[in-house]
C-alpha positions as a Python dict, from the first residue, in 0.01 Angstrom:
ca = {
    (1, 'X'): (0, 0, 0),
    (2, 'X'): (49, 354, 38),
    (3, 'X'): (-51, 502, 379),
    (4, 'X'): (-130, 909, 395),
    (5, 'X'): (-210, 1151, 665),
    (6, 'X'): (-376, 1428, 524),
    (7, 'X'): (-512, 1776, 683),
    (8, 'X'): (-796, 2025, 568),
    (9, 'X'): (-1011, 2252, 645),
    (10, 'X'): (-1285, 2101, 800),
    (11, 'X'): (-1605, 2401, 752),
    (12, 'X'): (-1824, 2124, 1016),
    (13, 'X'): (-1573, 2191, 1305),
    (14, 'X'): (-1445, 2508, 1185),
    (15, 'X'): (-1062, 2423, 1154),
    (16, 'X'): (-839, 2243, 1038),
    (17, 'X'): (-831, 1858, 1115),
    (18, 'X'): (-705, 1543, 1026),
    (19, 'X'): (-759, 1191, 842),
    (20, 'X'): (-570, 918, 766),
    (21, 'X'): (-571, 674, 429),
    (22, 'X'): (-442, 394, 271),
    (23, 'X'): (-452, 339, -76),
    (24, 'X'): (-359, 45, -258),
    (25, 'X'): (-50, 90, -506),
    (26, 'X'): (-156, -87, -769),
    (27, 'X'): (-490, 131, -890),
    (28, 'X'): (-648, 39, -1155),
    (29, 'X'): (-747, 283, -1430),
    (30, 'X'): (-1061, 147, -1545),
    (31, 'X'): (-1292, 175, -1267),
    (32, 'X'): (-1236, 416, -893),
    (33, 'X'): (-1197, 203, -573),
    (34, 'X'): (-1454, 118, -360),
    (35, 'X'): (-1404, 274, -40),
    (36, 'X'): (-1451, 184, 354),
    (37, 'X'): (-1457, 466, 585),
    (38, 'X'): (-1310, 321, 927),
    (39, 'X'): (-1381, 486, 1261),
    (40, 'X'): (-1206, 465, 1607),
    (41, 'X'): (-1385, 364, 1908),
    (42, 'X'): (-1379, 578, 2220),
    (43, 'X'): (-1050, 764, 2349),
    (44, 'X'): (-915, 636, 1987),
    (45, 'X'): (-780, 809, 1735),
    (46, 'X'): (-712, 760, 1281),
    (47, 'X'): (-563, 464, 1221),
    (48, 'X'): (-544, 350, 1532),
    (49, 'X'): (-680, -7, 1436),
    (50, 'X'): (-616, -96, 1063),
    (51, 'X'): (-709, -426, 881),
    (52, 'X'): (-373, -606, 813),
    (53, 'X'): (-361, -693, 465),
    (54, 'X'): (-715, -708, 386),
    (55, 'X'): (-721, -357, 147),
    (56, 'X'): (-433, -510, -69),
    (57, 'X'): (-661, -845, -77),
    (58, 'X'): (-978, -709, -187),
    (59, 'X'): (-797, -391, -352),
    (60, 'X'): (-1027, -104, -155),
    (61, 'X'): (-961, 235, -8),
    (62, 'X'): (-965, 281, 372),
    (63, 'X'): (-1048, 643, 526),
    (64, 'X'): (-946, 669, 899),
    (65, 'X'): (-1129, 1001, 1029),
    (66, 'X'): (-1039, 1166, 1403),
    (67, 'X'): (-1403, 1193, 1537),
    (68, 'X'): (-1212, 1275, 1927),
    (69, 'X'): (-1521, 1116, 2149),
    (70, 'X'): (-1795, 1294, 1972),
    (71, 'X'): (-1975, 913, 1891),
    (72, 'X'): (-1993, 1056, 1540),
    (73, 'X'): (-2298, 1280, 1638),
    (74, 'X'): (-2324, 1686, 1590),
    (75, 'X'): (-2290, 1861, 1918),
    (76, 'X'): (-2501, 2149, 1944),
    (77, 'X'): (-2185, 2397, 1961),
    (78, 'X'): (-1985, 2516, 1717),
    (79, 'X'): (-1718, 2274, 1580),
    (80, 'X'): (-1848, 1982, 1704),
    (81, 'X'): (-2057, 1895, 1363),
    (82, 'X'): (-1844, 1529, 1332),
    (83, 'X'): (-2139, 1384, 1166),
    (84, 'X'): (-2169, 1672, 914),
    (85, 'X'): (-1808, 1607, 887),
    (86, 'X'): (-1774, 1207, 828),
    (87, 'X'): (-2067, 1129, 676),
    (88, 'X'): (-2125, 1458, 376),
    (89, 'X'): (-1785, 1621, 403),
    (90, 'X'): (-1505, 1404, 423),
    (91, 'X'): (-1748, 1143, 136),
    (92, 'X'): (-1707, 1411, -50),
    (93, 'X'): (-1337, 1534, -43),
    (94, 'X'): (-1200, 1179, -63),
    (95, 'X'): (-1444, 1099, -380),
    (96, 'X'): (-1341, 1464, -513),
    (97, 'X'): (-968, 1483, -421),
    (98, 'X'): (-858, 1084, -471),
    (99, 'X'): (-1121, 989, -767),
    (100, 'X'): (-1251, 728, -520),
    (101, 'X'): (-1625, 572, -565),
    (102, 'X'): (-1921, 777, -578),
    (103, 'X'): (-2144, 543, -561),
    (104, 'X'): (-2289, 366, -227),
    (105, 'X'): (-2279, 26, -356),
    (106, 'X'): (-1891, 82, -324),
    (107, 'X'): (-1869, 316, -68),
    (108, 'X'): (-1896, 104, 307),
    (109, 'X'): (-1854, 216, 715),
    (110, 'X'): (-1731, -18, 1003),
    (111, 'X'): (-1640, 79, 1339),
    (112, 'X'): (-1546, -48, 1691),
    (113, 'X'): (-1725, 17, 2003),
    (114, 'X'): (-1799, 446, 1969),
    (115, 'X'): (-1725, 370, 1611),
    (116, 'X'): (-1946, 86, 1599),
    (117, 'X'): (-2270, 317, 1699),
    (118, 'X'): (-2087, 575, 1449),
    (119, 'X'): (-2088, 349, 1159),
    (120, 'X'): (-2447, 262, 1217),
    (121, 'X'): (-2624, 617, 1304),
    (122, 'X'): (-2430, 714, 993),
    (123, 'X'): (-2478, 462, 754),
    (124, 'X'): (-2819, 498, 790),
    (125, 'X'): (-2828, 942, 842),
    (126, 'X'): (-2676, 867, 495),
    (127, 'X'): (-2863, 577, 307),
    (128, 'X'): (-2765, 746, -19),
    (129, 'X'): (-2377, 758, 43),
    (130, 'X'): (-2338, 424, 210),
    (131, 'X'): (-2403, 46, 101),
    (132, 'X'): (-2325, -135, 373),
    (133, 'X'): (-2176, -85, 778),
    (134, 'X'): (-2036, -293, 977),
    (135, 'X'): (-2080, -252, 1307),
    (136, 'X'): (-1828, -423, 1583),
    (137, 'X'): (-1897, -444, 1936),
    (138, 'X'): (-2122, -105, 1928),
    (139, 'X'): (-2140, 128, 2200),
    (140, 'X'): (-2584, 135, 2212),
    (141, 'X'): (-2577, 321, 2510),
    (142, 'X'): (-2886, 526, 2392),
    (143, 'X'): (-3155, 366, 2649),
    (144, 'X'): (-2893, 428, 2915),
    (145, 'X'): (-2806, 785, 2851),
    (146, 'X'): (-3192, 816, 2851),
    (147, 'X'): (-3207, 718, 3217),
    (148, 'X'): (-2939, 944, 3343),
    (149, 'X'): (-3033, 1268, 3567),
    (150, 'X'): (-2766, 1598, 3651),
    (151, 'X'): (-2509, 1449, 3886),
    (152, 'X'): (-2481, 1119, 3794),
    (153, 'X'): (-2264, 935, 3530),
    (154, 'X'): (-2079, 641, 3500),
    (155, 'X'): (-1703, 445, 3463),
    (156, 'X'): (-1627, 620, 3135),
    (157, 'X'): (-1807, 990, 3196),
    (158, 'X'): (-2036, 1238, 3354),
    (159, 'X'): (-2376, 1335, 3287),
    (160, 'X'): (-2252, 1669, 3141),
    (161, 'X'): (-2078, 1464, 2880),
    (162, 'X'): (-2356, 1259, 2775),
    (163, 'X'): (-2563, 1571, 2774),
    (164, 'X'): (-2305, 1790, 2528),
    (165, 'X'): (-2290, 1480, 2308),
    (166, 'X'): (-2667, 1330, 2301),
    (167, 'X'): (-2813, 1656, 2410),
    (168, 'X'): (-3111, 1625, 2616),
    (169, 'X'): (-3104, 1298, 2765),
    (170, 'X'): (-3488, 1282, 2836),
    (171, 'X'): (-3562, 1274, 2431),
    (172, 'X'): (-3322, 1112, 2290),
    (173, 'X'): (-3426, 757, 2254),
    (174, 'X'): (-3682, 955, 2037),
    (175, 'X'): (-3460, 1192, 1808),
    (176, 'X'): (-3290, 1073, 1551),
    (177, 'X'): (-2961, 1050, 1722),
    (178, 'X'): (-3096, 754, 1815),
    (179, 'X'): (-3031, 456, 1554),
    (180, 'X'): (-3299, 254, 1567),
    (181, 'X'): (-3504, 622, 1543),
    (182, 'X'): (-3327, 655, 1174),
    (183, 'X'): (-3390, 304, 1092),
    (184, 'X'): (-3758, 315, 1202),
    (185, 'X'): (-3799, 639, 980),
    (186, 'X'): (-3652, 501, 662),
    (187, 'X'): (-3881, 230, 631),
    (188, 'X'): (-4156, 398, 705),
    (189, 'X'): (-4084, 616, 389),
    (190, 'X'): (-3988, 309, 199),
    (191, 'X'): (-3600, 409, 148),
    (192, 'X'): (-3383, 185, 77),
    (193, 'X'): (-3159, 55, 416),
    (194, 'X'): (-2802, 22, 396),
    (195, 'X'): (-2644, -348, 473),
    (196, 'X'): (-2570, -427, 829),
    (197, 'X'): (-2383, -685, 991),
    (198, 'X'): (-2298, -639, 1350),
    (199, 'X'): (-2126, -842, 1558),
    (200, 'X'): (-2009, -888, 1948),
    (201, 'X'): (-1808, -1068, 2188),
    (202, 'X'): (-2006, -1312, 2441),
    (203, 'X'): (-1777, -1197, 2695),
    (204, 'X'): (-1807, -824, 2576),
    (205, 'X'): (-2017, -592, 2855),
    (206, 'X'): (-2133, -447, 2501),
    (207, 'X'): (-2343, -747, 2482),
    (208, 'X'): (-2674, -721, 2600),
    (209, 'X'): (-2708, -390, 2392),
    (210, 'X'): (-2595, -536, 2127),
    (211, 'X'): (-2877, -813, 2129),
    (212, 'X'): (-3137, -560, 2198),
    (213, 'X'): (-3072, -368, 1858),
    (214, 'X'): (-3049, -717, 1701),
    (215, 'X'): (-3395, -795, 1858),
    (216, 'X'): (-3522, -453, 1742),
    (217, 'X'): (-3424, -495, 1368),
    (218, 'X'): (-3614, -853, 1387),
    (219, 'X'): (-3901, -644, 1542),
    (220, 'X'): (-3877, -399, 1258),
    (221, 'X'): (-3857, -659, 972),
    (222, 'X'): (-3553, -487, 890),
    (223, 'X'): (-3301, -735, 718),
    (224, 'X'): (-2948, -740, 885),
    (225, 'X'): (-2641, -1007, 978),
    (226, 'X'): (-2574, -1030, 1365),
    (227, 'X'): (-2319, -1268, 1487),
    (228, 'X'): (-2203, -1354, 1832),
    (229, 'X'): (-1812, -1511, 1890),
    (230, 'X'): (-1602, -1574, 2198),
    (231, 'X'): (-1451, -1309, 2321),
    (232, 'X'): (-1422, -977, 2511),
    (233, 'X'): (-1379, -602, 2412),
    (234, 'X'): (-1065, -648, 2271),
    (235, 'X'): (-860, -616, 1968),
    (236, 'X'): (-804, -1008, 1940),
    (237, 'X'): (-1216, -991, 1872),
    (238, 'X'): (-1219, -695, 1645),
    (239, 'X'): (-881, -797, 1426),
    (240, 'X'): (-1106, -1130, 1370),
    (241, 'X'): (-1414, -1012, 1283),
    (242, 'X'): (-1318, -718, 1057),
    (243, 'X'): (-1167, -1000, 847),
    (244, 'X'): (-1540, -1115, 794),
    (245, 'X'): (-1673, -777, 721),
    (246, 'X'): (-1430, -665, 485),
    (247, 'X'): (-1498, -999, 321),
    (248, 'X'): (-1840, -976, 310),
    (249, 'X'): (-1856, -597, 169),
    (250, 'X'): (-1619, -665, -116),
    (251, 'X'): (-1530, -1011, -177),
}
């Protein structure tokens, strides 16, 4: 397994960044490999959690952007486009530089926490890049950014975080930053919805959001996996159910 850190300039933030990779060694030449982009949860960074052993397994690419704590979302300043940038432009300089998958059937997102609201709003901003996302112990704090007013906040940031990041908290459980917003909207046009399987911790203090986007999908009619395991926000969780995800996007 072959593990790169590669930097480019990134046009959606306007310098130059940096992602991380691993490739398996042993290619093979008849067909690209499928690809999961992986994303870091909040205060995280590339590669800071990595599936052990699972790319060499099912023989897949794994694409570790640096999203800072942007949730994945374009801010409305300059250089802060990380969904531009994860979801169209980093897709397309992997597939273009490293001859990986172009097609979303082999092309998959998963993320923790931040990552796991990233890998959902983007999987399904981007239907037509991405098959499936997997979605561990997901930061759904849309309905509570909603409720916040100037001055307030909470353990992990102020208001005028949640503002730069969601923009204007008084809309946005109705803009599509919202993910149940971009779910809602592709089947009412009849486009096709990526796979999901999300999971949580009973113990997580993720988990109440986590059931209501559950419930909403079931409300929707919109076909998903959601699973529930002991445990808390923690790596122990994570490390055991990324085994299950990776195994159930390319096994």
């Amino acid at each position: 397994m072959a593990r790169l850190q590669i930097e480019y300039f990134s046009d959606a933030l306007r310098r130059t960044t940096a992602f991380e990779m691993m490739i398996p060694n042993d290619q093979p030449t008849d067909r690209p490999l499928s690809t999961l982009f992986l994303l870091h949860g909040y205060t995280g960074k590339a590669g800071n959690w990595v599936p052990d052993g699972l790319p060499e397994k099912y023989h897949f690419a794994i694409v570790m952007p640096t999203a800072e704590n942007s949730f994945y979302l374009n801010g409305e300043a300059t250089g802060t486009a990380y969904q531009t940038m994860v979801g169209e432009e980093l897709v397309d300089y992997v597939r273009r530089t490293f001859s990986l998958a172009k097609d979303p059937e082999d092309t998959c997102i998963a993320g923790l926490s931040m990552g796991g609201f990233g890998a959902l709003h983007t999987g399904l901003a981007y239907p037509d890049r991405f098959g499936k996302i997997g979605a561990l112990s997901s930061a759904l704090i849309i309905h509570e950014v909603a409720r916040m007013k100037p001055g307030e906040g909470n353990e992990v940031a102020n208001y005028a975080y949640y503002r730069a990041v969601f923009g204007d908290p008084s809309t946005v459980e109705e803009r599509d930053v919202n993910p149940e917003v971009l779910a809602r909207n592709l089947k009412a046009a009849g486009k096709k919805i990526p796979e999901i399987y999300m999971c949580c911790g009973t113990e997580d203090f993720l988990i109440e959001n986590n059931r209501d986007l559950h419930r909403f999908f079931e409300s929707e009619g919109i076909p998903h996996r959601y699973e529930e395991g002991k445990g808390i926000h923690d790596m122990v969780f994570w490390h055991e159910y990324i085994a299950k995800i990776v195994e159930w996007m390319f096994d």
